[in-house]
PAZAPA-4460 file (N, C-alpha, C; in steps of 0.05 Angstrom, whole numbers, plus 32768, in hexadecimal, padded with zeros to 4 digits):
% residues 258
    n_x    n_y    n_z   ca_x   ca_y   ca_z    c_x    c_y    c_z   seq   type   mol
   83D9   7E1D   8118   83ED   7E30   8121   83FA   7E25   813A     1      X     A
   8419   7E28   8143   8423   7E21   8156   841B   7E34   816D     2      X     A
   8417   7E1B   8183   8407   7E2A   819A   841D   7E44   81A4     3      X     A
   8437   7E48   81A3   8441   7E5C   81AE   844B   7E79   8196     4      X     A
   843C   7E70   8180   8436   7E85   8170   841D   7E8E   8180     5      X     A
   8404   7E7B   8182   83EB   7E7D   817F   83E5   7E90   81A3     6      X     A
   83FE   7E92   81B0   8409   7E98   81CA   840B   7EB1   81C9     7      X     A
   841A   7EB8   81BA   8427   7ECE   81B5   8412   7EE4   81AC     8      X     A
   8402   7EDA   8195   83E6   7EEA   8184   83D9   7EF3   819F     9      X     A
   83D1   7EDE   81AF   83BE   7EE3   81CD   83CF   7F06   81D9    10      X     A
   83E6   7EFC   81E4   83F1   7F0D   81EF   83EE   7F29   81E4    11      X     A
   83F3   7F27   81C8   83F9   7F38   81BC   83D7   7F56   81BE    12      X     A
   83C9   7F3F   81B6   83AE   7F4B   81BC   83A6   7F50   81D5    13      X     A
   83AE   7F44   81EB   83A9   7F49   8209   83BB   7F63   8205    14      X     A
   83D1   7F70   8203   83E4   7F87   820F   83D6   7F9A   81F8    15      X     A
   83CF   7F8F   81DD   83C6   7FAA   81D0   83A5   7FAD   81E0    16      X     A
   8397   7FA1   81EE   837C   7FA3   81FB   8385   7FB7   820E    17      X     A
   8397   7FAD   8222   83A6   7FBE   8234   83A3   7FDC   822E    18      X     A
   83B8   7FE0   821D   83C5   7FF8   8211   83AB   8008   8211    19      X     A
   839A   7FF1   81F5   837D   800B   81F9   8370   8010   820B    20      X     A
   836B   7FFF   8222   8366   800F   8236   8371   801C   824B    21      X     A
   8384   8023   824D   838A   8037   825A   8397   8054   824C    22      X     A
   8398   804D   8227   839C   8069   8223   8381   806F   8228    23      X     A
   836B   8068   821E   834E   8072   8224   834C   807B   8239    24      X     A
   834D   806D   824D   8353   8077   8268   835A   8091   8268    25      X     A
   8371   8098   8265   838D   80B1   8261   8381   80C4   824F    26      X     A
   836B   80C4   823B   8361   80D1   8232   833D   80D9   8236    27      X     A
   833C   80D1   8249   831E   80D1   8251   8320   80EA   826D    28      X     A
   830E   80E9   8275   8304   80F6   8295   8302   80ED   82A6    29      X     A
   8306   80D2   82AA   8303   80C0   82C3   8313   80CC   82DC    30      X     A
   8305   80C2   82EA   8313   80CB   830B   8319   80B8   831A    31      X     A
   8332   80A9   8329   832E   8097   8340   832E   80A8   8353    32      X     A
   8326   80AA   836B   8324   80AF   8382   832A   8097   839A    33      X     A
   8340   8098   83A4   8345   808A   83BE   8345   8096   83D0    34      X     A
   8332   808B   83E4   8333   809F   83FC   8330   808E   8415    35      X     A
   8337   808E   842E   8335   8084   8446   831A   8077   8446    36      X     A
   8312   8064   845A   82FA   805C   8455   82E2   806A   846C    37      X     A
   82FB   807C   8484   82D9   808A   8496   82DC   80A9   8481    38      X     A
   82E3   80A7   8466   82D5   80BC   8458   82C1   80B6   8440    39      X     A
   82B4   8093   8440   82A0   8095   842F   828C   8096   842A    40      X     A
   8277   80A1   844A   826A   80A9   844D   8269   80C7   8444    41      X     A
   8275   80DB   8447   8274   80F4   8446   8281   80FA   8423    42      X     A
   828E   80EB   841B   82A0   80EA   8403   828D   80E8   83EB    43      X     A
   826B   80D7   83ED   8254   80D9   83DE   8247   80EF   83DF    44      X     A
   8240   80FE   83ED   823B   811D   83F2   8250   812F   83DF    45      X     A
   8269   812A   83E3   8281   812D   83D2   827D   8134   83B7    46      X     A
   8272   811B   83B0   827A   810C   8394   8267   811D   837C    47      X     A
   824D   811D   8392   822F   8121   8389   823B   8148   837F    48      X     A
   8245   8156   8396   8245   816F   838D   825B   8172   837A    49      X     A
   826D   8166   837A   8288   8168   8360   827F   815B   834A    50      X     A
   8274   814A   8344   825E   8143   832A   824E   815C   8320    51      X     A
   823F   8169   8331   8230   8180   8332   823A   819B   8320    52      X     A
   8256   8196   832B   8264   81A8   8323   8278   81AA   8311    53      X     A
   8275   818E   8303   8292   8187   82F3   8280   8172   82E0    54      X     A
   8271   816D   82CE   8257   8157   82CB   826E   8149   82B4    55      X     A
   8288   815A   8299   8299   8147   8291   82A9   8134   82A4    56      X     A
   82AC   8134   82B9   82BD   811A   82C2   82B1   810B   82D2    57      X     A
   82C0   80F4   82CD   82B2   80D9   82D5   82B8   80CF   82F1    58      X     A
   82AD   80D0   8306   82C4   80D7   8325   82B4   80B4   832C    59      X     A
   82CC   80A8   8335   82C5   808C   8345   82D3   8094   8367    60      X     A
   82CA   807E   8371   82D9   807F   8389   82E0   8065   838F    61      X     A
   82F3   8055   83A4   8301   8048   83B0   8308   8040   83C9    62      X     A
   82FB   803D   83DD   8303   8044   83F7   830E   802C   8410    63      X     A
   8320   8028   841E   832C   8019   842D   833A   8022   8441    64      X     A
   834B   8018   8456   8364   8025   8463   8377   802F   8458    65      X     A
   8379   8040   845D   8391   8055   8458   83AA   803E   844C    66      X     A
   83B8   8037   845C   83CC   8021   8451   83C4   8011   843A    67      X     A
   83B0   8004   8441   83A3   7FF0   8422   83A3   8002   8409    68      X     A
   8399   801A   840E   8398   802C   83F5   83B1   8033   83E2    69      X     A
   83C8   803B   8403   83E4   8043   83F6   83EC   8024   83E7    70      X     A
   83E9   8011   83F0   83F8   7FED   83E2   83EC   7FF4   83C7    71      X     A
   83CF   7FF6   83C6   83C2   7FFA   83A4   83D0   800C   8398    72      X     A
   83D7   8029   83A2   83E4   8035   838C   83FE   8035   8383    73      X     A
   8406   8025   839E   8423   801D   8394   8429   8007   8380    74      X     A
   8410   7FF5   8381   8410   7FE0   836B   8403   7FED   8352    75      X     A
   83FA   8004   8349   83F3   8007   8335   83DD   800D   832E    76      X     A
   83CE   800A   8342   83B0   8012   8344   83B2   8028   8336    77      X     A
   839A   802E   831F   8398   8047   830D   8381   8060   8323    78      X     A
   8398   8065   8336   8389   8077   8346   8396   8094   834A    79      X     A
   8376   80A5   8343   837F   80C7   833E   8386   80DE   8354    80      X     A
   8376   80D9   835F   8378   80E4   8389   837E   80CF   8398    81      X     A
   838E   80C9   83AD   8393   80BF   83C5   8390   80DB   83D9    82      X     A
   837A   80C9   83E9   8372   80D4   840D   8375   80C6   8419    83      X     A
   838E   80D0   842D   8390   80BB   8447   8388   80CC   845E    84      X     A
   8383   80B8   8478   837D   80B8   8489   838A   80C6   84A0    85      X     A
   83AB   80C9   849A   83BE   80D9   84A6   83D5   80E6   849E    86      X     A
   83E1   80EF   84A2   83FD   80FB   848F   840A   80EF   8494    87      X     A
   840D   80D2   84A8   8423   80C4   849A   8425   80B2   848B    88      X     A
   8413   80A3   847D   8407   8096   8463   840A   80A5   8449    89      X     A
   8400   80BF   8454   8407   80D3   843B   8427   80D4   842D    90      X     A
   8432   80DB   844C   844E   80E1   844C   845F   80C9   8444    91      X     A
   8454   80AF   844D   8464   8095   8438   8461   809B   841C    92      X     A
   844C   80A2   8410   8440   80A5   83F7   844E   80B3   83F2    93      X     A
   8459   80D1   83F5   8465   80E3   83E7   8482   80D3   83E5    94      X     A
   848E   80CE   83F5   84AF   80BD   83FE   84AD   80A6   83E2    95      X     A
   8495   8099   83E8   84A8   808A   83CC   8495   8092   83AC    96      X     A
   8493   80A6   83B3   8494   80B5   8394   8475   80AD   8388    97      X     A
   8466   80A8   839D   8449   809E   8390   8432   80B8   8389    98      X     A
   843A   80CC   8398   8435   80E1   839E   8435   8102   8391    99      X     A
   842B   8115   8387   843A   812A   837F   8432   8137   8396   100      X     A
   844B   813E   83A7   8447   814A   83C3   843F   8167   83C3   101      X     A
   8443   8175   83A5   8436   818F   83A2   841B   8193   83A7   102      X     A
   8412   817D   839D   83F4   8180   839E   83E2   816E   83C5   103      X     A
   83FC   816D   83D0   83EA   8160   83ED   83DE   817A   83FF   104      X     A
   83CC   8171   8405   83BD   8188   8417   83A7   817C   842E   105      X     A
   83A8   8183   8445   8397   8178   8451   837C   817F   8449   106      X     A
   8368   8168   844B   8344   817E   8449   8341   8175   8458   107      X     A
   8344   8167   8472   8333   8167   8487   833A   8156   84A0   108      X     A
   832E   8162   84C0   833A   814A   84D1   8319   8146   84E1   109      X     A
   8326   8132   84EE   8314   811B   84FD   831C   811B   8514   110      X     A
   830D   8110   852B   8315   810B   854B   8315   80E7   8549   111      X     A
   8319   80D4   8560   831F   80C0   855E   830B   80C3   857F   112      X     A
   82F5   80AF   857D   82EB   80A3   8590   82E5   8090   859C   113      X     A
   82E7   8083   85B4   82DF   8064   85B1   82BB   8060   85B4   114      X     A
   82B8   8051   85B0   8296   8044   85A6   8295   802A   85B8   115      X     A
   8287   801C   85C1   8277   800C   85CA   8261   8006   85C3   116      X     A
   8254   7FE1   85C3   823D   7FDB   85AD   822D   7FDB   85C8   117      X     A
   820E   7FDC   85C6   81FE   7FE1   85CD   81FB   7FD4   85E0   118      X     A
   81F4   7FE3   85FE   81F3   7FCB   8612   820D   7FC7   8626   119      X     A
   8220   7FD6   861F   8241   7FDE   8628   823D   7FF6   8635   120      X     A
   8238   7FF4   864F   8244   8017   8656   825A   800E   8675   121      X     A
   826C   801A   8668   8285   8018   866E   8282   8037   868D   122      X     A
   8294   802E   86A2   8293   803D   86BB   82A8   8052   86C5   123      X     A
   82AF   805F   86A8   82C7   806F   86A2   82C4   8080   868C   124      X     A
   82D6   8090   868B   82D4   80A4   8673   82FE   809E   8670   125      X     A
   8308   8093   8672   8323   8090   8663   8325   8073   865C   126      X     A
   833D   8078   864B   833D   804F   863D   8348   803E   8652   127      X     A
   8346   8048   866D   8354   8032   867E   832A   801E   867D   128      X     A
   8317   8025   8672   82FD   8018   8670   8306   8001   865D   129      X     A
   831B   7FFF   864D   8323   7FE9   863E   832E   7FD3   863C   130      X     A
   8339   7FD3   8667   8341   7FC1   8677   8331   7FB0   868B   131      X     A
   830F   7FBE   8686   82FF   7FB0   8697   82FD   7F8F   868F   132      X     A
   8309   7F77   869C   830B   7F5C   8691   82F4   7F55   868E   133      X     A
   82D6   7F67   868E   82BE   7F56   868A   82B7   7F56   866E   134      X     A
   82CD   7F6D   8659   82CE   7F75   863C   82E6   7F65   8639   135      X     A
   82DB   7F59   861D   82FC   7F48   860E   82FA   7F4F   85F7   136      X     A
   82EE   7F62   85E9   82F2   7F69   85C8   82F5   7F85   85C6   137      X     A
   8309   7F90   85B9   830C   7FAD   85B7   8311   7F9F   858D   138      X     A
   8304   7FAF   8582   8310   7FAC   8564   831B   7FCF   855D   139      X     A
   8329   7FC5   8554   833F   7FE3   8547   8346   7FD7   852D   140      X     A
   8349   7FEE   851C   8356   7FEC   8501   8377   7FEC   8509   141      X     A
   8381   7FD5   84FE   839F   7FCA   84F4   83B0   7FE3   84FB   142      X     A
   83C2   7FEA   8505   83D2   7FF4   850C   83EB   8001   84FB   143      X     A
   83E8   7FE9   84E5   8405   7FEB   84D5   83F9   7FFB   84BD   144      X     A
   83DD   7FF3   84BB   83D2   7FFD   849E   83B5   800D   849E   145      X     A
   83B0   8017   84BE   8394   8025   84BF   83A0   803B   84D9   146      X     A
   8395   8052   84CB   83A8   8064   84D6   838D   806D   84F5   147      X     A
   836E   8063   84F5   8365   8067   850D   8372   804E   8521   148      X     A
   837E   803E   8515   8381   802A   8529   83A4   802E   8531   149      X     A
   83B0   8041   8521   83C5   804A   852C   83C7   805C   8542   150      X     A
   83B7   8077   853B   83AF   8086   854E   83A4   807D   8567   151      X     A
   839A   8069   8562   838B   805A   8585   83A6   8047   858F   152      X     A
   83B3   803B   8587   83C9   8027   8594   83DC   8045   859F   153      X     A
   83E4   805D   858E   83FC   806B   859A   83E7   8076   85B2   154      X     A
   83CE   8087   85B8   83BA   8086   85CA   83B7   8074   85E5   155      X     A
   83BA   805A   85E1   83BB   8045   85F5   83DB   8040   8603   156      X     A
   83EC   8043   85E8   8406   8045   85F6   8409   805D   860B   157      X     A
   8403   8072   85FD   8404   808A   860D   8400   808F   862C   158      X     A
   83E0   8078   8630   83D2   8075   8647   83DF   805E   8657   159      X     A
   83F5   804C   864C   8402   803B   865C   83F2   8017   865D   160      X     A
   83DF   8016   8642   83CD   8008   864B   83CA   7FEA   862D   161      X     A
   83DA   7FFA   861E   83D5   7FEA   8605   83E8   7FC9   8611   162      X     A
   8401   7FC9   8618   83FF   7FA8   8620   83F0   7F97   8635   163      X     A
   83DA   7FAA   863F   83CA   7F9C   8651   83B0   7F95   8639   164      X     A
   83A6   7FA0   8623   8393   7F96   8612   83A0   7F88   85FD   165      X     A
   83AE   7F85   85EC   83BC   7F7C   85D8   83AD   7F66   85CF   166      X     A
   83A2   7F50   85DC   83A0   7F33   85E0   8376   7F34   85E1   167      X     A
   8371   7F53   85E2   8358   7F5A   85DB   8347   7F5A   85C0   168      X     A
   835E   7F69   85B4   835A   7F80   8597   8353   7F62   8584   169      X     A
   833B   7F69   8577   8337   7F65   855A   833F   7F77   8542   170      X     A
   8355   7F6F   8534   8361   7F87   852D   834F   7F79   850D   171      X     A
   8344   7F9C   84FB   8335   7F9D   84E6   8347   7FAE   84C8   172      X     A
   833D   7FAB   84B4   8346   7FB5   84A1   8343   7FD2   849B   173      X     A
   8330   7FDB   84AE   8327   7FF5   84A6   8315   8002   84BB   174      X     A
   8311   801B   84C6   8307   8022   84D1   82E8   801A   84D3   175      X     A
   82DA   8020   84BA   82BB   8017   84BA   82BB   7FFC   84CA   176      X     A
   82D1   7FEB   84BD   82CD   7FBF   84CE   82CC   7FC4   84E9   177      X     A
   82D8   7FDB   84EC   82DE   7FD8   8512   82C0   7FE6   8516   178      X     A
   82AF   7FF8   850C   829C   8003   8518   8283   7FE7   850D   179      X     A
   8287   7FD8   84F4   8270   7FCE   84F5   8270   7FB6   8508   180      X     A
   8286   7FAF   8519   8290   7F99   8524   827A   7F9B   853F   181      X     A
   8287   7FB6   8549   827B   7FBD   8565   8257   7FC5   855E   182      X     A
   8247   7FD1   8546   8232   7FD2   8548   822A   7FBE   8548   183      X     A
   822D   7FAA   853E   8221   7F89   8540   8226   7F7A   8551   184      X     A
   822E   7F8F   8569   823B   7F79   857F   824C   7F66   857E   185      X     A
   8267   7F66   856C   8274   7F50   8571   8289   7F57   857D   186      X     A
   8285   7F64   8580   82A4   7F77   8597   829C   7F88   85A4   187      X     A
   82A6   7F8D   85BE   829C   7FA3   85D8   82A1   7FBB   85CC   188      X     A
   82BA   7FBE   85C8   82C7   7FDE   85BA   82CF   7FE4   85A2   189      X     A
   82D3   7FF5   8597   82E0   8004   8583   82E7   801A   857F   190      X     A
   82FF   8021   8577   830F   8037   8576   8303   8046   854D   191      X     A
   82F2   8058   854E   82EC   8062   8535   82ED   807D   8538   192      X     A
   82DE   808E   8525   82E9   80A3   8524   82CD   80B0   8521   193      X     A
   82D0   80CC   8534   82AB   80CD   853B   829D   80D4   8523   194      X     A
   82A9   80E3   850C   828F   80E8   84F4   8283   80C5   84EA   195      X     A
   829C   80AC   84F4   8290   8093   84F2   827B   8089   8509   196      X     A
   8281   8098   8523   8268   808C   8538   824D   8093   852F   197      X     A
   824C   80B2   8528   822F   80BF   851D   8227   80B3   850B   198      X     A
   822F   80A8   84FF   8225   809B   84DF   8215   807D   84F2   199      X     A
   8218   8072   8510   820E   8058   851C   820D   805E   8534   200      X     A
   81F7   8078   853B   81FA   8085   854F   81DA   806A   855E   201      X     A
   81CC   8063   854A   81B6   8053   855B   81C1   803B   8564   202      X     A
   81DF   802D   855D   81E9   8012   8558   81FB   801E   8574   203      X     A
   820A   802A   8578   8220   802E   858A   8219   8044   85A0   204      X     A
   8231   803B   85AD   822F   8051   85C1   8249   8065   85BC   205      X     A
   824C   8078   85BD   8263   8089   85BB   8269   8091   85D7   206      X     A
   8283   8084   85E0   8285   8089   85FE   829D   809E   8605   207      X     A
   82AB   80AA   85F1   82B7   80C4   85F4   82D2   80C1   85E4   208      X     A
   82DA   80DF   85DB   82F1   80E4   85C3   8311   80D9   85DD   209      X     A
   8319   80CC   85C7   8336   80C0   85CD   834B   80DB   85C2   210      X     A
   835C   80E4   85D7   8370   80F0   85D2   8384   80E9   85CB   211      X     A
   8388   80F1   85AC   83A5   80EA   859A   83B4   80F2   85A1   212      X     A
   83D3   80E7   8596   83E6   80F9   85A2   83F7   8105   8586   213      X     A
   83E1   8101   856A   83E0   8114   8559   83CB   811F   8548   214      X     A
   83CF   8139   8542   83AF   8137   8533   83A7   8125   8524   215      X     A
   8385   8123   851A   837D   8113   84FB   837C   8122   84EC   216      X     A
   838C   8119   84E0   8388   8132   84C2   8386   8119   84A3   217      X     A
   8373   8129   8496   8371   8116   8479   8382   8122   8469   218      X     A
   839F   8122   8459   83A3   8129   8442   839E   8122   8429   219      X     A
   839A   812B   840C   8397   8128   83FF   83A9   812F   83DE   220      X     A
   83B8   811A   83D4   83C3   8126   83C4   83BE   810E   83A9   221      X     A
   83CF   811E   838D   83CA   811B   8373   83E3   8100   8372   222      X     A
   83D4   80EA   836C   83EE   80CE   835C   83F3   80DE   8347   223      X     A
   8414   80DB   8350   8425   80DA   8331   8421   80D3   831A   224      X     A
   841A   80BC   8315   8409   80A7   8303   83F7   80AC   82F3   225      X     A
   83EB   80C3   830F   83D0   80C7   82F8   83C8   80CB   82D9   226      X     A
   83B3   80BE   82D9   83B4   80C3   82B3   83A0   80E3   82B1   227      X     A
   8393   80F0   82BA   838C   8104   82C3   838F   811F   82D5   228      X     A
   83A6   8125   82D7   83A3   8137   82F1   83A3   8148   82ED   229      X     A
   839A   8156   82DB   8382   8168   82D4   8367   8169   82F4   230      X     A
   835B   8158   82E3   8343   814F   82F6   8350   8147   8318   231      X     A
   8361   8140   8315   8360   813C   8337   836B   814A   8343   232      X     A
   8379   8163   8335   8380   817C   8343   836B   818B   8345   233      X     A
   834E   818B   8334   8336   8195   8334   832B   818D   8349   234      X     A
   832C   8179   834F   831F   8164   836A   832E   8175   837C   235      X     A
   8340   816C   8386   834B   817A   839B   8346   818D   83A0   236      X     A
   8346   81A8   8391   833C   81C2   838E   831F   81CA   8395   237      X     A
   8310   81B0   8387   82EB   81B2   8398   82EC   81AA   83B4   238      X     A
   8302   819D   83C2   82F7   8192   83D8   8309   81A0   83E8   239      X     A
   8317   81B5   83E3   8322   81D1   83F2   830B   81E8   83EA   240      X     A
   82F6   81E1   83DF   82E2   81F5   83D8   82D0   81FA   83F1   241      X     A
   82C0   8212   83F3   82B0   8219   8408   829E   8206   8408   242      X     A
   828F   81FD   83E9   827C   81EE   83F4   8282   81D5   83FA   243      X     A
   8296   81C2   83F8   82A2   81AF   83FB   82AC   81B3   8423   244      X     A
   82BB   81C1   8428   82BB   81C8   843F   829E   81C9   8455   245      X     A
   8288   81D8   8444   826D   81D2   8457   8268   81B5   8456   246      X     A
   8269   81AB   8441   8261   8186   8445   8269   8175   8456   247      X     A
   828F   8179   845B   8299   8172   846E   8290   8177   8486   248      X     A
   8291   818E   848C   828A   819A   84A9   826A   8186   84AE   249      X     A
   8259   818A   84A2   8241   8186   84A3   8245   815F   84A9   250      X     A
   8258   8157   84A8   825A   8138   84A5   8267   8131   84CB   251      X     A
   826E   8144   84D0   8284   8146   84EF   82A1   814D   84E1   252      X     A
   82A3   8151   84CC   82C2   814F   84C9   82CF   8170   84CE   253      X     A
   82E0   8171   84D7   82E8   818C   84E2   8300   8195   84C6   254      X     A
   82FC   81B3   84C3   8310   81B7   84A8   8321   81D7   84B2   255      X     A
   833F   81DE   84A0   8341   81E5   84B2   833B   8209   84AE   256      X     A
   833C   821D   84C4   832D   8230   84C0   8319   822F   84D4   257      X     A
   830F   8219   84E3   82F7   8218   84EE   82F8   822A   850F   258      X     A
***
């Protein structure tokens, strides 16, 4: 057989492989879940009681920076919930149509604290402690694509202090890199988010909440895309639920009503 027949047969079978899997997909219970990554600790507590309560669907999860998550679903990622980290990640998401903005809702916010690794006690309670020249590592999540490490740069601007550290920052992919950075000691500071300090409360020091100069709020809404949203309007709906709400709370995360 000529190799660009014998080309063609390949292809042909690769796109009908395709096809079957994702009508299966489209016809199954599967769940993606994307969510911020300081919610995947608390998000398994999550998972465990909406399984509990839902035992037909198949719920996965996903978790990274806020930004990294929005690039995946903009490329196509077969994902059912997107949770970001702030409403304005969300709010790109709805703008270019990734989004069904009917279904966004916040479930929950967070405070933003700075941390220190063990052995660091700093002779201040404000971030001008982030100018002491005997510290040269502050790690923060990326600015452009991690929305705690956005919240800390507009924070430092605020305080008049961010072009005096700039030349400090180890900048990370995600909130968790910046907390596991500083518990292992490879950096003095970190800007995380406190239900992330409690989770490495024997590894760090928590040396006090950084004042935003907007709230944290998690939104949560349904991809357009989805091959189910059925189920991920169900999702959403459990984690606006009372008992979904106690899990949160019970994790540090503040919801609102409180």
């Amino acid at each position: 057989m000529p190799k660009s027949q014998n080309f063609l047969r390949v292809c042909a079978f690769a796109g009908l492989a395709l096809s079957t899997l994702f009508s299966t997909r489209a016809l199954s219970n599967d769940l993606l879940i994307s969510a911020a990554s300081s919610l995947s600790t608390v998000m398994s507590e999550l998972v465990i009681e909406f399984r509990r309560q839902n035992s037909d669907i198949d719920l996965s999860t996903n978790f990274s920076g806020s930004g990294t998550l929005l690039r995946q679903v903009q490329r196509g990622a077969p994902v059912d919930v997107f949770i970001s980290a702030d409403t304005q990640t969300m709010q790109r998401a709805v703008d270019m149509r990734l989004i069904d903005e009917q279904t966004v809702t916040s479930i929950a916010g967070n405070k933003l604290v700075l941390v220190s690794t063990l052995g660091v006690e700093p002779s201040g309670s404000t971030l001008d402690v982030l100018l002491d020249q005997g510290r040269s590592k502050i790690a923060l999540g990326h600015p452009e694509s991690v929305p705690a490490g956005r919240y800390a740069k507009l924070s430092m601007q605020s305080a008049g202090i961010w072009e005096s550290i700039e030349d400090k920052l180890i900048l990370t992919q995600n909130v968790r890199q910046s907390l596991d950075y500083v518990s292992r000691g490879e950096v003095d500071y970190a800007f995380v988010y406190a239900t992330d300090a409690t989770t490495r409360s024997n590894d760090v020091n928590l040396l006090f909440e950084v004042v935003t100069t907007e709230p944290i709020s998690y939104p949560a809404g349904v991809v357009r895309d989805s091959s189910n949203k059925a189920a991920a309007k169900k999702f959403i709906s459990f984690i606006k639920s009372a008992r979904a709400r106690e899990i949160l709370v019970s994790n540090g995360f503040t919801v609102s009503g409180e």
